[in-house]
C-alpha positions in Angstrom: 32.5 -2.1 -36.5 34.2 0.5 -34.6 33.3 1.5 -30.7 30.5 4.2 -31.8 29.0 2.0 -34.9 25.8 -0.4 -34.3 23.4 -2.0 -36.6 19.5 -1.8 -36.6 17.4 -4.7 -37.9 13.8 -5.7 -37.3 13.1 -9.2 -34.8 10.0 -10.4 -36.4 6.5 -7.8 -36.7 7.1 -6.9 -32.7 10.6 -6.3 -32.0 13.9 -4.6 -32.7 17.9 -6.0 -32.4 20.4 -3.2 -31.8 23.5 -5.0 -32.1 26.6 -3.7 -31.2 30.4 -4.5 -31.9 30.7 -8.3 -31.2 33.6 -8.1 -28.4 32.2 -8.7 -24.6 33.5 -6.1 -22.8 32.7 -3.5 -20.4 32.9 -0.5 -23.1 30.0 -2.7 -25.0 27.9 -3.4 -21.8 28.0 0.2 -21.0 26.3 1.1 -24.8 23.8 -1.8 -23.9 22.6 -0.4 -20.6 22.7 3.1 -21.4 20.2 2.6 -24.0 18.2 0.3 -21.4 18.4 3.0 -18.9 17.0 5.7 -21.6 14.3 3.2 -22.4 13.2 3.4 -19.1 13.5 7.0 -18.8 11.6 8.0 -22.1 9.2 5.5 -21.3 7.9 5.5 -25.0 4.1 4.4 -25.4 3.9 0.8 -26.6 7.6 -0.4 -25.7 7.0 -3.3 -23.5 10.3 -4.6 -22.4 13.7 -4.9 -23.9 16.2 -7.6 -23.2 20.2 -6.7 -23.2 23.1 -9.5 -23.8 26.5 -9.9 -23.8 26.6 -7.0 -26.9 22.8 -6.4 -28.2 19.5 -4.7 -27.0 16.7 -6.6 -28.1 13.2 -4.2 -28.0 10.0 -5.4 -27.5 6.9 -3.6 -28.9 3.3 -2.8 -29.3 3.0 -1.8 -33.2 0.0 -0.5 -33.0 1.0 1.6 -30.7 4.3 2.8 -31.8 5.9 2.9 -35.0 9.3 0.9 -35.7 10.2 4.3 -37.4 10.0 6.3 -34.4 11.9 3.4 -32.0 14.4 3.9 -34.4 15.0 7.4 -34.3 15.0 7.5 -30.9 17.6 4.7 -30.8 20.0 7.2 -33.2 19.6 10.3 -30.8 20.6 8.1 -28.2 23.5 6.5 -29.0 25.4 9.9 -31.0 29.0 9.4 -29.7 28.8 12.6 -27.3 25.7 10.9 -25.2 27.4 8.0 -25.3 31.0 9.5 -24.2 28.6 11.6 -21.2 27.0 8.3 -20.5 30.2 6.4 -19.5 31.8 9.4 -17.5 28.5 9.2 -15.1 28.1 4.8 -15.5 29.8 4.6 -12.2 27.4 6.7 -10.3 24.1 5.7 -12.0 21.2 5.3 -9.7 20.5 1.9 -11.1 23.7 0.3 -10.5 23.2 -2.0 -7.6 26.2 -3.8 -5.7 25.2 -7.3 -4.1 27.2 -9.1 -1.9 27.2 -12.6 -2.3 28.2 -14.6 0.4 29.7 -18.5 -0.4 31.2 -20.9 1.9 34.1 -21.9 -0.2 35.6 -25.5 -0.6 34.3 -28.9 1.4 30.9 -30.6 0.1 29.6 -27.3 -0.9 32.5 -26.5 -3.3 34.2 -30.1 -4.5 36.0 -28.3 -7.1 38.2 -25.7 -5.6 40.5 -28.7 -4.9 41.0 -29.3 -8.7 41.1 -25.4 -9.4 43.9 -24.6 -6.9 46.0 -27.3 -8.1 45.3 -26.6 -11.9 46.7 -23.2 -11.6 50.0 -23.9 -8.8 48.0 -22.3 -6.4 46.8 -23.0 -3.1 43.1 -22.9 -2.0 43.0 -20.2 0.0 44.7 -18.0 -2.9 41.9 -19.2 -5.0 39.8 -18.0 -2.4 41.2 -14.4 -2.2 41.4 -13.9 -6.1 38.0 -15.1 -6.7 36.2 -12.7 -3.9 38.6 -9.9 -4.5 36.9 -9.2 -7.5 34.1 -7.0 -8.8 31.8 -9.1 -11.5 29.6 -6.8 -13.9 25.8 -8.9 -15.0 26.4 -8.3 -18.3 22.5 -10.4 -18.7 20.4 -13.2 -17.6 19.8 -16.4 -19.3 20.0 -20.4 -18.9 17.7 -20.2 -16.4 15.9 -17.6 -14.8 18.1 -15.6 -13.0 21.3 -17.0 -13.9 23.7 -13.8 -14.2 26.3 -14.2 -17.2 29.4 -12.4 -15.1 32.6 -10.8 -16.2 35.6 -9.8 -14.5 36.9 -13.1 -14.1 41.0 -12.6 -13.3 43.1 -14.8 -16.2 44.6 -16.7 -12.8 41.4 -18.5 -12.6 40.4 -19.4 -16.2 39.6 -23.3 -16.1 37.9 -25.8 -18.9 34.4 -27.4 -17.9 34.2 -30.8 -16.3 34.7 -33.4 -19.1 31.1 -34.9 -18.1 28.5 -32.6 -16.7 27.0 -33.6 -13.1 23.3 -34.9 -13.3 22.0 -32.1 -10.8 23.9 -28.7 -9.5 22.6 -27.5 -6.5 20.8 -23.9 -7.0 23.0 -21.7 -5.2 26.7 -23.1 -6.6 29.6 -20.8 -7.6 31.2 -22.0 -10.1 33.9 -21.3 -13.4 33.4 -22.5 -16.8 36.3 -20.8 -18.5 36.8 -17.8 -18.7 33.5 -16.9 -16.7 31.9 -17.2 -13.0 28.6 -17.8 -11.8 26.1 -18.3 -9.8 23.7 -21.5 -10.3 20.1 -20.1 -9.8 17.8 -23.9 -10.1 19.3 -27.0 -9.5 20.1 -27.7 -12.7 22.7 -30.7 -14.6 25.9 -28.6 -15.3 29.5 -28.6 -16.4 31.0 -26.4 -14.5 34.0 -26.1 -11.8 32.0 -25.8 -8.4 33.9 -23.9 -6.2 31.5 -23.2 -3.2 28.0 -22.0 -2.2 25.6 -19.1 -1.3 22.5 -19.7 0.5 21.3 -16.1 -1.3 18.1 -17.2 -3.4 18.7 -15.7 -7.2 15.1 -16.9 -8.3 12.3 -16.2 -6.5 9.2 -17.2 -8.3 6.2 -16.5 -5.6 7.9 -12.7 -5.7 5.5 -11.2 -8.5 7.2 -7.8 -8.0 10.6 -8.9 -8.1 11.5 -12.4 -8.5 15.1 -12.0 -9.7 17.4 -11.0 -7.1 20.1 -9.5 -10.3 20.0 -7.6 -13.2 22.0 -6.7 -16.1 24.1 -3.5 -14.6 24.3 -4.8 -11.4 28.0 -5.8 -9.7 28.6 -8.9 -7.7 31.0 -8.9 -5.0 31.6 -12.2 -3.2 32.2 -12.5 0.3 34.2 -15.7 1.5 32.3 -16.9 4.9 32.6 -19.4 7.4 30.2 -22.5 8.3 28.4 -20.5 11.1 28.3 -17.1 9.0 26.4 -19.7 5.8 24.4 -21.0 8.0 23.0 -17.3 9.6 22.9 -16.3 6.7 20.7 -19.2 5.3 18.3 -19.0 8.9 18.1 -14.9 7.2 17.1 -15.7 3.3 14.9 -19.0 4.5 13.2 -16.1 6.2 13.0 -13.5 4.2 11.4 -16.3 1.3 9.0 -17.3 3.7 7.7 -13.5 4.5 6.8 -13.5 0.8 
């Protein structure tokens, strides 16, 4: 498949798969939410919800509502290469792009990891430190567990394997690397990966009915090395804000 081409196919009696060239990138996350985003413009009678990932749009809808026939052609008009090549010339300043600052305290009991990463790559923990929160991380989607943002952006110096035996229980809340990836835990959870510190910023919050996710897919991460005292206001700030729900 080249950059422009994309395949159709039904998902069952209720939903459609756009899938798009197979490479995770940011050329292919930009096709992904651009259709999301005219989804939500057209707001099409009987199309309930539509999922993205790494490089598909999956559609949910009504069919007695709306036709497959017509999601379909509305797909097409969509993604002609000159809305697409418009689309990505205004990505950058699209209303729905949200940046969120993450703030982790790095290293000690909240990040036993960064130890191993530092010395893995020749480099020292603060320069760990620098790289990883110098960065901006596109949520290219949300999965493993609600709220869970899959990340890109990760720079090549900090590419590291998995632990060799996942941990029983990961504190919601760790940052971690797995790879060639980042992340943010969002349930205590068993995991694998390299935990390189903590946020006290709640990523699921289920008692929220009108938004319990903090991320979604277009947003950027941007995180924010802090000290003990800075965690620990900011934790006193989210305790508070999750009790106001």
């Amino acid at each position: 498949m080249d950059e422009y081409e994309y395949r159709i196919k039904p998902a069952g009696d209720r939903a459609i798969t756009v899938q798009f060239n197979q490479e995770i990138s940011m050329v292919i996350h930009r096709r992904v939410m651009h259709l999301a985003r005219q989804l939500a413009e057209c707001k099409i009678k009987g199309v309930e919800e539509w999922v993205p990932s790494y490089t598909s749009l999956l559609i949910y809808y009504d069919p007695l509502l709306v036709s497959y026939y017509k999601i379909e052609s509305m797909i097409h008009k969509v993604l002609k290469p000159e809305s697409l090549e418009e689309s990505s010339a205004e990505h950058d300043d699209h209303p729905l792009r949200r940046i969120v600052e993450i703030p982790v305290l790095y290293g000690g009991e909240t990040g036993p990891d960064l130890e191993y990463v530092a010395r893995y790559h020749g480099l020292t923990e603060e320069e760990v430190i620098r790289i990883h929160s110098s960065a901006d991380y596109p949520v290219y989607m949300l999965g493993f567990t609600p709220g869970f943002p899959y990340l890109g952006g990760l720079d090549q110096r900090l590419h590291t394997p998995r632990l060799d035996t996942p941990r029983p229980l990961v504190p919601a809340g760790s940052v971690g690397i797995a790879g060639q990836q980042t992340g943010i835990y969002s349930l205590t959870t068993p995991g694998g990966w390299r935990i390189i510190g903590h946020t006290p910023v709640p990523l699921f919050c289920p008692h929220d009915s009108r938004r319990p996710f903090l991320l979604s897919p277009g947003d950027i991460i941007r995180f924010r090395s802090v000290n003990r005292l800075e965690y620990e206001q900011e934790a006193k700030q989210w305790n508070g804000v999750k009790g106001n729900e």
